[in-house]
C-alpha positions in Angstrom: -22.0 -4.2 10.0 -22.8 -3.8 13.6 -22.0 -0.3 14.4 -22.9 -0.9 18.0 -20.2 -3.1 18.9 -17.5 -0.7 17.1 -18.8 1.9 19.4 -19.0 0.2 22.5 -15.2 -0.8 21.5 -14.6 2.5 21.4 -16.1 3.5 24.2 -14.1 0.3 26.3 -16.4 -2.1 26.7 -14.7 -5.3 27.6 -17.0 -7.8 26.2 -16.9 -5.7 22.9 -13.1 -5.5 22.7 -12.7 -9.1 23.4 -14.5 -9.5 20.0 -12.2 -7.1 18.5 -9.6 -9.4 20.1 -10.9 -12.4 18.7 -11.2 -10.5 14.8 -7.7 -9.7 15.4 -6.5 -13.0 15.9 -8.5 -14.6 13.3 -7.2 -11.8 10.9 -3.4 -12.9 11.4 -4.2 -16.5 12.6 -6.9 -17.5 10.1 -9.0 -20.8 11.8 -9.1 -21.2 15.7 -10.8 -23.8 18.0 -12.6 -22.2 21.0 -9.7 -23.7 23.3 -7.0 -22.3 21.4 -8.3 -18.8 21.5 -8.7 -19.7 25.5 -5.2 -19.8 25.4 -3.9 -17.4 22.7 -6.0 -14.9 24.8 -5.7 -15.7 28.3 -9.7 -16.1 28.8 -11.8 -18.6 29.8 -13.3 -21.1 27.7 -17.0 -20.5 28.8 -16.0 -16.4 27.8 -14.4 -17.5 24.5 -17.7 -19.2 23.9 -20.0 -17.0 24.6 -18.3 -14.4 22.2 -18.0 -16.7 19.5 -21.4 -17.4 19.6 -22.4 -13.7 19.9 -19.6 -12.9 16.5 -21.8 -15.7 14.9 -25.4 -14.0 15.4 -23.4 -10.8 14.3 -22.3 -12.3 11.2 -18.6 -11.7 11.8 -17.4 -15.6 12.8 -18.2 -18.5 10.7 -18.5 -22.0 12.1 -15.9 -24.2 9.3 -17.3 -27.4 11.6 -15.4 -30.1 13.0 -11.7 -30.6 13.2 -9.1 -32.8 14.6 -7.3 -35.9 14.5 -9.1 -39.4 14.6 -10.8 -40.6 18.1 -12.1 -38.6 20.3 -15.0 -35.5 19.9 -13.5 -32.9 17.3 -13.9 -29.1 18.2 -15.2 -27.0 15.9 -13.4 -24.4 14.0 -14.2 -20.9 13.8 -12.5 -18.1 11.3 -13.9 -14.5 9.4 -17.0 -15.0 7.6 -16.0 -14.3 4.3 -19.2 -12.7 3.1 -19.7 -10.2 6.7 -18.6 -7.7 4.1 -16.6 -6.2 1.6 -13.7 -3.9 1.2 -12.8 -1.5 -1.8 -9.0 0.0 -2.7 -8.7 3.0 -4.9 -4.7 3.6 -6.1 -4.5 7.0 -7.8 -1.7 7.0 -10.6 -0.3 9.9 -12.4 -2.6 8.6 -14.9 -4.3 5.4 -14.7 -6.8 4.0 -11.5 -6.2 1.0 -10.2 -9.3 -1.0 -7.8 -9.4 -3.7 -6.0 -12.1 -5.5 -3.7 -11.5 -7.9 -0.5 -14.0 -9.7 1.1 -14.0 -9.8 5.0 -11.1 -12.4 5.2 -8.8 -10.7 3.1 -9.1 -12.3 -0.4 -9.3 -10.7 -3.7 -12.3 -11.1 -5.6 -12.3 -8.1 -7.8 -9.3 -6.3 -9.0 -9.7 -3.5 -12.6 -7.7 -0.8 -13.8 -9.0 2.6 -15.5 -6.6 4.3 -17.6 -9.2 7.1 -19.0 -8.0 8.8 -16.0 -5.9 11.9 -14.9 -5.2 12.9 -11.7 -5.0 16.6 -11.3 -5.3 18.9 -8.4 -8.9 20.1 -9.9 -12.4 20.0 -9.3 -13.1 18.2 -12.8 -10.7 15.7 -11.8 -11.9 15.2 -8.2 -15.5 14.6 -10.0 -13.9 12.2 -12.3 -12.7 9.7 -9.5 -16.0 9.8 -8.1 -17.9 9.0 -10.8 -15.5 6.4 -11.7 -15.8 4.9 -8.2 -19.2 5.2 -8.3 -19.4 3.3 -11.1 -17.3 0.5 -10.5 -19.3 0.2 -6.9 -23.0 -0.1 -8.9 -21.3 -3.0 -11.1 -20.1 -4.9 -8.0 -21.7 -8.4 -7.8 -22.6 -7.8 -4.0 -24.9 -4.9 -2.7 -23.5 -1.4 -1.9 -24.5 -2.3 1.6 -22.1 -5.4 2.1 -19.5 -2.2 1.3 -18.4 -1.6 4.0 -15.6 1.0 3.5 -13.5 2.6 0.9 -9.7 3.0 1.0 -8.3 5.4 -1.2 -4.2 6.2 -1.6 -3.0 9.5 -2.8 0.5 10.5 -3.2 2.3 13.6 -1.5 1.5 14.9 2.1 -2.2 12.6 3.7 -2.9 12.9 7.0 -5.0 9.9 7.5 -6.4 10.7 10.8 -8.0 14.0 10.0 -8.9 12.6 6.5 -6.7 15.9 4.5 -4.7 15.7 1.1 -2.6 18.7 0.9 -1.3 17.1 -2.7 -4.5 16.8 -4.1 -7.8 18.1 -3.9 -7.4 20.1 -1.1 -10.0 22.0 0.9 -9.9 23.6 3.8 -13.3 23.6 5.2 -13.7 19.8 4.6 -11.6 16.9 4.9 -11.4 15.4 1.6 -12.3 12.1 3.3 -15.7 13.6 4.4 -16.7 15.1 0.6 -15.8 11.4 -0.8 -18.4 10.1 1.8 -20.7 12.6 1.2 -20.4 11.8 -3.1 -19.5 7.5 -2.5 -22.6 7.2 0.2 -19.8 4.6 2.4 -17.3 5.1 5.3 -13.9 6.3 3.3 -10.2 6.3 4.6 -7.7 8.1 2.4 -3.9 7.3 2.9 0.1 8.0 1.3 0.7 5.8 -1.5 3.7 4.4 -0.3 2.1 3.5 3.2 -0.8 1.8 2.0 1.5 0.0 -0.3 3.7 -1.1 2.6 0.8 -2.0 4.5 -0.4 -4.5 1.8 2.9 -6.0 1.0 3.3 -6.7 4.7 0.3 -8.3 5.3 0.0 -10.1 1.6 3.3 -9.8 0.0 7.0 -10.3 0.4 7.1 -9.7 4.1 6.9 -13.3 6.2 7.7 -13.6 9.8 9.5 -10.1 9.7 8.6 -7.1 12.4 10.3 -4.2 10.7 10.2 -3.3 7.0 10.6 -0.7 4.7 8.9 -0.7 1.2 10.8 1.7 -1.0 7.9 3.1 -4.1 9.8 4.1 -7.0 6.9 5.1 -9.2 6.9 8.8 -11.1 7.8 10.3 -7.4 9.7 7.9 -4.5 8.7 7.8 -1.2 9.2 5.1 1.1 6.5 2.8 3.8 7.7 2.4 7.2 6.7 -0.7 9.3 8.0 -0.6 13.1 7.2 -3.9 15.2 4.4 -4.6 12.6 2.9 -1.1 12.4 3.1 1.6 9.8 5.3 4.4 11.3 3.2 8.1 10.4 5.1 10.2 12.1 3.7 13.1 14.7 1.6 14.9 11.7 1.2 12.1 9.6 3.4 12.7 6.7 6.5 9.9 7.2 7.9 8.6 5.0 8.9 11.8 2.5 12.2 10.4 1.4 12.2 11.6 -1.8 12.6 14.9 -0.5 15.7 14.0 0.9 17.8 17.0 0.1 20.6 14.9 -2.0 22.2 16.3 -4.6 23.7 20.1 -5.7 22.0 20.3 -8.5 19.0 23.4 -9.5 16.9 20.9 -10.5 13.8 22.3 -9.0 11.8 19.4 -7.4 7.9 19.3 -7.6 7.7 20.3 -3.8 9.4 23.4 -5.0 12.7 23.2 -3.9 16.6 22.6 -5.1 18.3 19.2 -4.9 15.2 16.8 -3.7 16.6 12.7 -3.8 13.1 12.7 -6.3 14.8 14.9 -8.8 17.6 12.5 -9.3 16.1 8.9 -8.2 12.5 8.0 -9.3 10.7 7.4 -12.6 10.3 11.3 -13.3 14.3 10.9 -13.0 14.3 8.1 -15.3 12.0 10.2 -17.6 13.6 13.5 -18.0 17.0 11.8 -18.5 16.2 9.6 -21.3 14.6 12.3 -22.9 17.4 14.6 -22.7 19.6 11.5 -24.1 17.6 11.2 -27.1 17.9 15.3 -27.8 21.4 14.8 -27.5 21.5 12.4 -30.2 22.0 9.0 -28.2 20.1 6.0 -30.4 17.6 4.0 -29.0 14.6 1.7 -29.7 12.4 4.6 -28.9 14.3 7.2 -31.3 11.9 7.1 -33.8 9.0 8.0 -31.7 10.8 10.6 -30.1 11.8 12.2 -33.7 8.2 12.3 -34.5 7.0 14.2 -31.6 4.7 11.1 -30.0 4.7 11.4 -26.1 6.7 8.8 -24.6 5.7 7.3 -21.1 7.7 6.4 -17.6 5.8 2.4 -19.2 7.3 2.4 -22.2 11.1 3.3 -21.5 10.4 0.0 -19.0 9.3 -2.0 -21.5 12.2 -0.7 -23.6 14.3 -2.0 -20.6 13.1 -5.0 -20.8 13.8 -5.5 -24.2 17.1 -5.1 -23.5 17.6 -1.4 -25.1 21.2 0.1 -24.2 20.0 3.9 -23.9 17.4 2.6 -21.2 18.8 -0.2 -19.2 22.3 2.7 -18.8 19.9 5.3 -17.2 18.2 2.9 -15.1 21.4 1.7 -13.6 22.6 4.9 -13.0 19.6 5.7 -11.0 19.6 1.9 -8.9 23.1 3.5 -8.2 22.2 6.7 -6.5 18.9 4.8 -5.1 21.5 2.2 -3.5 23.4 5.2 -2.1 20.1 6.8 -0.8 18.8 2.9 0.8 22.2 2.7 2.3 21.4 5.8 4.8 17.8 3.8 5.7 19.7 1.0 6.4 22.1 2.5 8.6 19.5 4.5 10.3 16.8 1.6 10.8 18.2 -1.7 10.2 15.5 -3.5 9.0 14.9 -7.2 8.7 13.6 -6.5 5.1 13.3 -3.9 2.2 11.0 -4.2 -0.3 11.1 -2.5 -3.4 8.3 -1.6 -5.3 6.4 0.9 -8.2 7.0 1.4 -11.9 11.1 1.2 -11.9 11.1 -2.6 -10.3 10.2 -4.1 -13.5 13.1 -3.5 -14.4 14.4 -5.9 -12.3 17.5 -7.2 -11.9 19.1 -4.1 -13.6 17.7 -1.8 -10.7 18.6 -4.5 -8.7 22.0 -5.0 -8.9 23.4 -1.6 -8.8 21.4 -1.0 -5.7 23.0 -4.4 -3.9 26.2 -3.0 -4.9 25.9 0.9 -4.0 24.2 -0.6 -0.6 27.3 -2.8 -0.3 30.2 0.3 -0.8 28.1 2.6 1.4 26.1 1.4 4.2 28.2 -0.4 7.5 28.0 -4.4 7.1 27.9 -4.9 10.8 24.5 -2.6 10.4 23.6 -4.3 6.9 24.5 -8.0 7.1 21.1 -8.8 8.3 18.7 -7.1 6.0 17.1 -9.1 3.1 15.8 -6.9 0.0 13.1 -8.0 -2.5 11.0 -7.0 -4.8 7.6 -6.4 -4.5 5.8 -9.5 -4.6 2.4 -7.9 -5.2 3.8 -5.9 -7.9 1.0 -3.1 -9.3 -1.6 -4.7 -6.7 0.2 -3.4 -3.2 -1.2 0.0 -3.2 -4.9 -1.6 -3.7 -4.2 -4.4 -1.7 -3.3 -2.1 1.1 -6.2 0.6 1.1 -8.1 -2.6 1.0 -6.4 -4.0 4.3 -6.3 -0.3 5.9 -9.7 0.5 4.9 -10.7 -3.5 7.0 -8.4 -2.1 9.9 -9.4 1.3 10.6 -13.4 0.6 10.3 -12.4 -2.3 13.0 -10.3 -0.3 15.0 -7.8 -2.8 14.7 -4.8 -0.3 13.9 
């Protein structure tokens, strides 16, 4: 990587941030002939040329060779050079790790989950993650030095400017970025869950031609991604995007923040937990009775799974929650009106049974003149956003494309 060009982007050199230009465009474009970059950016030929040739020597800009129709000379065609480097995601589960690695044009060619994981706000943990990155970095099939950053998504309160977790691993004298440089040996860029997975279903996923989105992450917690115009929206501290803590309801549930009547305690996966297990002590019957008379721990995965095999107990508590989550969206909707909402996490397997009691909550409570135009999906990427976007955000902010 040529560090000298990122800095004398930086520091506003023109020639440099022309090449960051022409990244840019080949990022969202793909494959350009030097006249059409002439005219996508408003530069001359001979400049286009000349910085072509110079992202060539630099190994950013490939040359795919000739193109065109029959007759005539046939331009070449330049895009990313695949191989200019790599990119690696980290998504931090309750407890599981999923990574991920793009190359420089934005395709998977490594993707692994850990599940001898935990994540905990402790040092042993902290150590853990290292040594589990560390690991899966040495077995890569390219170099650590073709690494060229490390994105790596936590949930709760990340400031990804000043490189903090106040969630997890916390400490005040050093960024928590900076002590995973110091133990990974690579640039790293920590960021929220739920923005990094909005940011990779944007750019890979569900979103198309659409300018405004919000991805909604029901996982164990809910929190929500907020594009704007094609950026993620982070707020004047960097901590958008908190919806879960929503307050919601009048209950004294006690949210993991701390406080009464979070959305969270009533609409997410640790919802969808607690409630089935306070079913089963009731006495209602399900598939999962047995286990649950035994004492074996039963996971946010397996009442899913016990959705999907069509289990009464699990598929009514899941419906109750789309329900209130449909209520909850409906206030988004009236206060953004977005092209497109994406949902996403542990609870969209579910499917169709979260998704039609949203539809129909969003349809009673939100104003149609307001809601008429907003599509919602499901997560195309499924489990792979969150990597797929500390991937992409690690590519964008070692550019200074963001």
């Amino acid at each position: 990587m040529n560090n000298s060009f990122l800095q004398q982007a930086s520091e506003g050199n023109r020639s440099a941030l022309l090449k960051k230009e022409i990244i840019r465009q080949c990022i969202t474009g793909g494959y350009y002939t030097i006249p059409e970059l002439s005219r996508e950016m408003n530069i001359s030929v001979p400049t286009v040329t000349k910085l072509i040739g110079e992202l060539k020597d630099e190994g950013f800009v490939y040359d795919f060779g000739k193109h065109g129709a029959n007759g005539g000379r046939k331009p070449s065609i330049y895009g990313l050079n695949p191989d200019a480097g790599y990119f690696v995601g980290v998504d931090l589960k309750n407890d599981r790790m999923d990574m991920g690695v793009i190359d420089f044009k934005g395709n998977f060619t490594e993707y692994q989950t850990f599940r001898n994981f935990l994540l905990e706000n402790s040092q042993q943990s902290f150590d853990e993650l290292c040594s589990i990155i560390n690991s899966f970095l040495d077995g890569l099939p390219v170099s650590r030095q073709k690494i060229l950053a490390v994105g790596i998504n936590l949930s709760g309160r990340v400031n990804s400017e000043s490189g903090y977790s106040y969630s997890f691993y916390f400490v005040e004298e050093k960024p928590i970025a900076m002590l995973l440089e110091e133990k990974l040996g690579c640039n790293v860029y920590i960021e929220n869950d739920s923005r990094a997975m909005a940011y990779g279903e944007y750019m890979m996923g569900a979103a198309h031609n659409e300018r405004d989105m919000l991805f909604v992450n029901a996982s164990w917690g809910l929190g929500i991604g907020i594009v704007i115009d094609g950026r993620l929206c982070y707020g004047k501290s960097g901590f958008s995007g908190e919806f879960g803590h929503f307050p919601f309801f009048e209950n004294e549930i006690i949210c993991r923040c701390g406080k009464r009547g979070c959305l969270e305690t009533g609409v997410s996966g640790s919802a969808v937990h607690r409630m089935f297990l306070e079913k089963l002590g009731e006495g209602r019957a399900s598939m999962l009775s047995g286990r649950y008379k035994k004492g074996e721990p039963i996971t946010l995965d397996d009442i899913m799974l016990a959705v999907t095999k069509e289990d009464v107990l699990a598929i009514e508590i899941t419906e109750e929650v789309g329900n209130l989550m449909g209520r909850a969206i409906s206030g988004l909707v009236n206060l953004f009106n977005p092209e497109l909402i994406v949902i996403g996490g542990t609870l969209a397997t579910a499917r169709d049974y979260l998704m039609l009691p949203i539809k129909s909550a969003i349809n009673k409570h939100s104003l149609l003149l307001v809601s008429k135009d907003t599509t919602i999906k499901f997560s195309k990427l499924g489990e792979k956003a969150g990597v797929a976007g500390a991937c992409m955000l690690s590519r964008g902010k070692l550019l200074r494309l963001l």
